[in-house]
Phi, psi and omega in degrees: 000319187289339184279317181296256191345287190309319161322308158282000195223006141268342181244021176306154164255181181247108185244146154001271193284047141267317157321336154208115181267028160309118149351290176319295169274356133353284191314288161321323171279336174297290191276341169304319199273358165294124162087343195272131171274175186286306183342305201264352175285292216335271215292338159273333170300310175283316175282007150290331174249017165257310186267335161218107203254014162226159157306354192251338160292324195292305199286025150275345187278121152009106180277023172246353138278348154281314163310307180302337170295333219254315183348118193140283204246011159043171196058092156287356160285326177310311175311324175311287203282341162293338157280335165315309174301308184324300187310310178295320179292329171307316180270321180261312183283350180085354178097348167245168199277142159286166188255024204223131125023275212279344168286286202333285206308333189263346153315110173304136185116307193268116165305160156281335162304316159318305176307301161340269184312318181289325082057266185286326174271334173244350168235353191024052166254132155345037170285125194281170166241137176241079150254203177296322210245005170263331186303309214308300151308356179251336192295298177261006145303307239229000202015070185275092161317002193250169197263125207249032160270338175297159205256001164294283220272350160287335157316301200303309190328287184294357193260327141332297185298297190294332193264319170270298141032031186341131200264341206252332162208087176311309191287331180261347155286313177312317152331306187293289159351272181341279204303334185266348173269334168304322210230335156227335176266073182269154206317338188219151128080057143335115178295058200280328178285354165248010179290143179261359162225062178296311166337305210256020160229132231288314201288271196347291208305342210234350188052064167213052179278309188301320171302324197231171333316129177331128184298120149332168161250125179263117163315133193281126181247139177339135178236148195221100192286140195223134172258165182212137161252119167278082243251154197231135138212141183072342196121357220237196185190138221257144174216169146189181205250111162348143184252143190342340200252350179254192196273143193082003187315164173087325203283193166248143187210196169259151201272155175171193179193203167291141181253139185278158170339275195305348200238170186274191176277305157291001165279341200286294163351284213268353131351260211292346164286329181281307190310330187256331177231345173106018188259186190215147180201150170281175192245073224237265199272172161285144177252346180172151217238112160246138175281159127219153184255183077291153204303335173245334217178149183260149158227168151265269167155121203216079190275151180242143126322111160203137177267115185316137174245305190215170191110168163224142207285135160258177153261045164352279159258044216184149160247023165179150191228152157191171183226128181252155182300140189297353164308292190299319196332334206273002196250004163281135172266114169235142169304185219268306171316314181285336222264281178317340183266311160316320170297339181292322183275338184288290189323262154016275191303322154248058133243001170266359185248346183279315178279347153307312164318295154309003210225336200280000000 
């Protein structure tokens, strides 16, 4: 225990949130960093604590202005409930974070691996931590052989964790963990000679590091062809907004969907535009074909050029429609796909403008 910590407090990296151990930013750096590597956190973690650098800013903002912070850096719920959780800590809490477990848990968003750490790290009480890179260590100290996703041996972990656990400086061993599955015991090609419990650890003594923790079987993911209209009338050009409860709620997007079997591509485009905001539209060239994966599914992606014929834009499938200038796009929070579909359409508009030009 004492080699890991002299370890850590010689190999730390010089990260942001380390430098302020506020509960808030604890808090925030936590959640930016579930599923994230730290590399793609830095620069959103700072402009994040630069535009609400309290909780009381944060629960004052807009959430299409926080979402538009989080663009980007994806599992768009976290932005959600982290401006949720604000607003409640702001009204129930006085604007600071409880100090217990068991409040922490009741924070939307915030977990028991969440609770912990801010828990330990920002209160230094003795909470144990479970993320990827502690199983991972823990996995090859103890050469735990189990599936370590099954809810038995996430027991064994965390009754592990809790148990190992520096009672006088929780946070920088829970760090320390953090840091050595991050930065040497890593997933392939483990740093084991510069590792501090090389000693103590069981998979190293048997060469079996490389092995463990057991491997998944990766599963094949669904793949789903999706259309999208990109709708023009005046000059303006239709977006609307996700509804809060699905997946990617809140952002903003070009309305579209799945395309059926059975149908070409601009039918299903003047479909799923009707279905979703109530308009009638031509259909008219493609503008551009995008891949993106997601964590359960793959998609294609399929945008039209299309010009409003009738109607008036409903929120149907959707919680709010409006139509902006193409100019306005970038002042929106949109998924990642859309983020590419805007770019496509700038990229369109000056090469058409270039060739108008040319033509004079």
């Amino acid at each position: 225990m004492q080699a890991l910590l002299r370890w850590f407090r010689a190999n730390a990296r010089d990260l942001p949130w380390r430098k302020n151990r506020s509960p808030y930013a604890v808090w925030v750096s936590e959640v930016m960093l579930q599923q994230t590597q730290v590399a793609t956190v830095i620069d959103y973690y700072n402009r994040f604590m630069k535009r609400f650098p309290t909780v009381e800013k944060l629960a004052r903002a807009r959430q299409d202005t926080v979402l538009k912070l989080w663009e980007g850096l994806g599992y768009y719920s976290r932005g959600r409930n982290l401006h949720k959780a604000a607003k409640l800590i702001a009204s129930n809490y006085s604007g600071q974070l409880p100090d217990t477990i068991e409040e922490l848990q009741n924070i939307p968003g915030i977990g028991r691996y969440t609770a912990g750490a801010i828990a330990s790290i920002a209160f230094n009480k003795p909470a144990p931590i479970l993320d990827g890179n502690v199983i991972r260590l823990l996995c090859r100290v103890f050469r735990i052989k189990d599936n370590p996703k099954d809810a038995a041996t996430q027991k064994k972990l965390w009754d592990m964790a809790d148990t190992l656990v520096h009672t006088k400086r929780p946070g920088d061993f829970n760090e320390a963990m953090m840091e050595l599955g991050a930065t040497v015991c890593t997933p392939q090609n483990p740093l084991c000679q510069s590792c501090p419990l090389r000693k103590n650890c069981t998979a190293f003594e048997h060469n079996e590091q490389e092995a463990l923790p057991l491997k998944q079987k990766q599963r094949k993911l669904p793949h789903y062809t999706i259309v999208v209209g990109v709708v023009f009338s005046n000059g303006k050009v239709l977006i609307d907004k996700r509804r809060q409860n699905a997946l990617l709620g809140g952002l903003w997007e070009f309305p579209g969907g799945k395309k059926k079997t059975s149908e070409s591509f601009k039918a299903a485009v003047a479909r799923e535009v009707k279905e979703e905001t109530g308009i009638e539209i031509e259909v008219g060239k493609r503008l551009c074909i995008i891949k993106h994966t997601y964590s359960h599914f793959k998609i294609t992606l399929h945008a039209y050029l299309c010009e409003y014929k009738s109607g008036i834009a409903k929120t149907l499938g959707c919680d709010a429609v409006k139509w902006i200038p193409p100019e306005n796009l970038t002042q929106h929070a949109f998924p990642a796909a859309n983020v590419k579909i805007i770019a496509a359409l700038k990229t369109q508009q000056s090469r058409q403008k270039r060739e108008t030009e040319a033509t004079r």
